[in-house]
C-alpha positions in Angstrom: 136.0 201.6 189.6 137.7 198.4 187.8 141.2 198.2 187.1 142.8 198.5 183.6 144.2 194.9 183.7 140.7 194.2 184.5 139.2 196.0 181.8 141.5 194.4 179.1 140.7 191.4 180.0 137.1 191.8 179.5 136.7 194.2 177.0 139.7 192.7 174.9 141.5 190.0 175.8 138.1 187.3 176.1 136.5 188.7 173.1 139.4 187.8 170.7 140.5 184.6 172.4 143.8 186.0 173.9 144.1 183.4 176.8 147.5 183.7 178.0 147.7 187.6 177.6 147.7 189.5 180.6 149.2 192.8 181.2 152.2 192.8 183.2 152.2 193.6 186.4 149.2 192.0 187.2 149.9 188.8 188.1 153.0 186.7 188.0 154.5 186.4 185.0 153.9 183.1 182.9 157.1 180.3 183.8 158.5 180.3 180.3 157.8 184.5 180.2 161.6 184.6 178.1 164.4 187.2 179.5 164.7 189.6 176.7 167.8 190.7 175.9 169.2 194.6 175.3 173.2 196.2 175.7 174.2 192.6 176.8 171.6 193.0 179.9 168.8 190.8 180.4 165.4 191.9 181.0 162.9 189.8 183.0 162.4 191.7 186.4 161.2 195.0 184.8 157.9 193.0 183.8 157.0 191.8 187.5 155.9 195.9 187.4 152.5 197.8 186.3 152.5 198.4 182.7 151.3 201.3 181.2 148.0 202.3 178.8 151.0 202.6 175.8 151.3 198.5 176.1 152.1 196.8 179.1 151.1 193.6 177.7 152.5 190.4 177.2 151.2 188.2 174.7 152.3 185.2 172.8 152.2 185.0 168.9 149.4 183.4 169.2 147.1 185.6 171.4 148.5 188.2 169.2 147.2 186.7 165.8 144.0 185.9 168.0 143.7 190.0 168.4 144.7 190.6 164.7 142.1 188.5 163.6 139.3 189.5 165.7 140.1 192.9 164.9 140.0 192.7 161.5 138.9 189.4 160.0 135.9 188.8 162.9 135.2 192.8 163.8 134.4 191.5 167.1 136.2 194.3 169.2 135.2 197.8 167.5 132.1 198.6 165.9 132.1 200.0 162.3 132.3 203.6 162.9 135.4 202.6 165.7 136.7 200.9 162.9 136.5 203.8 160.5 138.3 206.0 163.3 141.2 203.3 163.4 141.8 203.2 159.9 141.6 207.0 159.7 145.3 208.7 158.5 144.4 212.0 159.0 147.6 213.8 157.8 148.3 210.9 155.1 151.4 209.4 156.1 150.4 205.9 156.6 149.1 206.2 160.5 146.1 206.1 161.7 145.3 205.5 165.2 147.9 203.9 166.3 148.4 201.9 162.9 151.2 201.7 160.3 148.1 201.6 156.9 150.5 200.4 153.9 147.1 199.8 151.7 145.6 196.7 152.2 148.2 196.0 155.0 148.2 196.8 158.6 150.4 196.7 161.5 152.1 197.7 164.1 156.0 197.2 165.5 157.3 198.6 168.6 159.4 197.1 171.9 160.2 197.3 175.1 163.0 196.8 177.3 164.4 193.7 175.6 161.8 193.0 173.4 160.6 194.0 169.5 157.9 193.0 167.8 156.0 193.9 164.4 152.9 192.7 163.2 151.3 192.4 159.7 147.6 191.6 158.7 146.6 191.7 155.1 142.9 192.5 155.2 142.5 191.6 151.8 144.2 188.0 151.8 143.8 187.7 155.8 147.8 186.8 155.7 149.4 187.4 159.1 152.9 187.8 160.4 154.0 188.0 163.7 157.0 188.4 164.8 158.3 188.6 168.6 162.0 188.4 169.5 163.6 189.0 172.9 166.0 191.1 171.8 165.8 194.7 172.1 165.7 196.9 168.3 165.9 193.6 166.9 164.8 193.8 163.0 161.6 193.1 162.5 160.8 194.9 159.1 160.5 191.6 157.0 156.9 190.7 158.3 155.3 193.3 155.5 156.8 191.3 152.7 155.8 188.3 154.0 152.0 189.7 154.2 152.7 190.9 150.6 153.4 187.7 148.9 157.1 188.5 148.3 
């Protein structure tokens, strides 16, 4: 009976601190939300729209460390067992659920329409990289060395 925006927040968004996250289409976008950029087109409208379960979320560096962190360094959002699942890669190609599992680093990149972003967390140093550009299949692959020391 809630709504999913609802449900993020509560079950994701509070418990790792994410305080400017929302997921769009919820409410207005933030003022300084930027106008990502993709075939010499700039996106902005398409976010004023319901996002989907596959992201739909717009979050700052920040808020995105803040879920990194939580996840991993404070196991605040999945119990052990949900944790185990996570870091599962059943076939063994560095993928679990919803993962990129390069041993002791983990991640994730993707984008949207204007937008790329990757994500690394060392879970043995805590190291973190984030990396959001408004730009669409912007390069982004340079976060795992900086995670890695190198």
């Amino acid at each position: 009976g809630r709504s999913y925006a609802s449900i993020i927040d509560t079950e994701v968004f509070r418990p790792a601190g994410m305080l400017g996250a929302v997921v769009y289409g919820s409410r207005a976008l933030p003022v300084n939300f930027p106008s990502g950029h993709e075939g010499g087109r700039k996106y902005r409208d398409y976010y004023e729209n319901a996002g989907f379960g596959d992201g739909g979320l717009i979050a700052s560096a920040q808020d995105v460390a803040n879920f990194y962190r939580a996840l991993f360094a404070d196991g605040v959002l999945l119990s052990p067992a949900m944790m185990a699942e996570l870091m599962h890669d059943p076939v063994g190609d560095g993928y679990g659920m919803g993962l990129d599992i390069d041993g002791e680093i983990v991640g994730h990149s993707g984008g949207d329409l204007g937008f790329s972003s990757d994500v690394r967390f060392n879970t043995e140093t805590g190291m973190l990289a984030v990396i959001l550009i408004a730009q669409g299949d912007a390069d982004t692959d340079w976060a795992s060395d900086m995670v890695a020391g190198q």
